[in-house]
N, C-alpha and C positions, 0 to 999 in steps of 0.2 A: 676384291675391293678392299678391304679389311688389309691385307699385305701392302695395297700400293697406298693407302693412305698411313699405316705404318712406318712406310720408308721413305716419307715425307718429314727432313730431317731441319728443313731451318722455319719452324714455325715459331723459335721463339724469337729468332731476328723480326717476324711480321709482327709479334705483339709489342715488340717495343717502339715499336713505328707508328702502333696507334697512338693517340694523343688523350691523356687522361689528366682530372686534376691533379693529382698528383702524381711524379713522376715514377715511373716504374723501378730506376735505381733506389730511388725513396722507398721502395714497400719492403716493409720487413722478411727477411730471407726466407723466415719459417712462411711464410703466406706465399713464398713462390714454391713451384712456376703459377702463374696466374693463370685460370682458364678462361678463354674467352668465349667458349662453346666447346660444346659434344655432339657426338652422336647417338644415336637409337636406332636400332638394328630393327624394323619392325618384322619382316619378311625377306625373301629370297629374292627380291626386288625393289623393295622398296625400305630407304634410312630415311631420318629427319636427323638432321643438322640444329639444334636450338641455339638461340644466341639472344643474347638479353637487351641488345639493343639495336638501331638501324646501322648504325655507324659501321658497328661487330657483321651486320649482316652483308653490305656493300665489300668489307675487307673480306672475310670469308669466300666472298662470289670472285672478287678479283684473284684471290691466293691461288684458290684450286683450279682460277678458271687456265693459267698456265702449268699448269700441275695433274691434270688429270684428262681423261679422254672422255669428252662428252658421249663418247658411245658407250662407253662402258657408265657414266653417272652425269645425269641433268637434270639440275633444278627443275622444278614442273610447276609446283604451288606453292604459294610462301603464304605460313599463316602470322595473323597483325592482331594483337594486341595494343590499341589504340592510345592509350594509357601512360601517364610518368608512375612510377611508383616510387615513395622515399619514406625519411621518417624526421623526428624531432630531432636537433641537433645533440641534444641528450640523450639519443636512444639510438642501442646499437642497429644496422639494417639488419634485417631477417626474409633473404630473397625466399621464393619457393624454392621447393627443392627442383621441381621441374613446372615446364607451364602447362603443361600436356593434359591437366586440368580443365583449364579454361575453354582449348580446343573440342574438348567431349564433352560441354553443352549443347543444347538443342539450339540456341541465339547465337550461334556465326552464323554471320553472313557470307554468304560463297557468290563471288563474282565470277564468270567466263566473261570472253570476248563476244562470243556468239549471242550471251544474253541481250549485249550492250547492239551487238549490230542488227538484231530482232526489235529490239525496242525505236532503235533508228529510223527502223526500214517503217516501222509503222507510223514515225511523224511522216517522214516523207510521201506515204501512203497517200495522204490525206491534202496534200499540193500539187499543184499542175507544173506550174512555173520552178525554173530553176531559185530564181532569186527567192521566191515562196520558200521554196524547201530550206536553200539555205540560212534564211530568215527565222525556220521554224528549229530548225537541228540546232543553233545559235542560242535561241529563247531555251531549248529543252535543256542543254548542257550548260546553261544556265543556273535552271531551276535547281539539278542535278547537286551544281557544285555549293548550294546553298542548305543542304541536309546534310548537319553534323555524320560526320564518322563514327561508324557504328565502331562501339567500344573492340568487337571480335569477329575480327575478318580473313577469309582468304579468300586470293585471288590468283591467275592464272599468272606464270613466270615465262619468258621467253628471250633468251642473254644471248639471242643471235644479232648482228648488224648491229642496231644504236640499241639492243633493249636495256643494256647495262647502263647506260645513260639514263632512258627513261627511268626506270625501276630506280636511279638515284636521286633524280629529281621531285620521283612522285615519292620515297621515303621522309627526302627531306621536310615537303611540304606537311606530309602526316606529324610529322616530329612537331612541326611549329606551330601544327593546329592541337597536337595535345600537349604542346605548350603554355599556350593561350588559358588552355581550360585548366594547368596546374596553375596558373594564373591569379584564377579567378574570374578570367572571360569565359564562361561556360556557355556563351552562344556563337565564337566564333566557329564561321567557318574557312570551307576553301576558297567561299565565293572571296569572302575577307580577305583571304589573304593575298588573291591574285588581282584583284582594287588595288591593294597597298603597293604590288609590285608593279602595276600599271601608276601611279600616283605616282611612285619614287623613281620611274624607268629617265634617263636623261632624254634633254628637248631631242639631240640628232637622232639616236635611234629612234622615237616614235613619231622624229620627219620621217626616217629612212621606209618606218613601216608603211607610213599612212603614201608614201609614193608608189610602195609594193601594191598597196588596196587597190 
């Protein structure tokens, strides 16, 4: 593994493809190459990939996802740091050195799928009727999407079919909810923000939906 990502040779044609405030020919020569993440070797099986941001994270899952044999390495769990971090416009930044700290708390939250479709089964549990049920699983991932993001999370990764999509979408919306709270909005949440994208969605598509209902 170690050899085939070694001889992975245009990775810095992909760093300049990503879009920074300042431009990448702009940064001073001695400050290249720039790294956009590493890795950590922890075991005979298992590396972490760390990356400082979601943007870094999406680009990283695309790069490799052409470039390497998911049987020999596949993403499984991606841990989240919920959080912007920055500093005074006077003050130089001081990243960690790694975040690998924050992960070896006891307060991450670790989501599965399975947890999410146990939790499910037991609204459903609890209704006869279909429209019931789906009335209730509606109300529940409701309530769900209205509890702030825990500041340190992992959750279960899966980049087969649309998951690469998903996993982009559901990045993005993380980003914009710890945005909010670098904000100053320290109670938005997701419920908030999927309001806001039903509020600003145009008249024809939420005809097109409400025909699909």
């Amino acid at each position: 593994m170690i050899r085939a990502i070694a001889g992975i040779g245009c990775m810095r044609k992909k760093r300049k493809k990503i879009r920074f405030q300042q431009s990448y020919n702009k940064i001073p020569k001695q400050d290249r190459p720039l790294p956009l993440a590493y890795f950590q070797f922890i075991s005979d099986n298992l590396m972490i990939l760390e990356a400082r941001s979601f943007q870094r994270v999406i680009e990283a899952v695309k790069f490799f996802n052409t470039r390497l044999n998911w049987r020999a390495a596949e993403p499984v769990r991606l841990g989240i740091v919920n959080k912007l971090f920055g500093c005074s416009p006077d003050e130089t930044p001081q990243p960690p050195n790694s975040f690998a700290e924050f992960f070896d708390q006891e307060d991450v939250v670790v989501y599965t799928p399975e947890e999410l479709e146990e939790e499910i089964e037991e609204v459903i549990a609890q209704y006869e009727t279909e429209e019931e049920k789906d009335k209730a699983v509606r109300a529940y991932m409701e309530e769900k999407s209205k509890q702030p993001l825990p500041e340190i999370e992992e959750i279960a990764v899966s980049l087969h079919e649309e998951g690469l999509s998903i996993l982009e979408i559901a990045l993005r919306m993380k980003h914009i909810e710890a945005w909010e709270h670098w904000q100053g909005n320290k109670y938005f949440t997701q419920y908030d923000l999927i309001q806001s994208m039903i509020e600003n969605m145009p008249d024809d598509q939420e005809e097109s939906e409400d025909n699909l209902a």
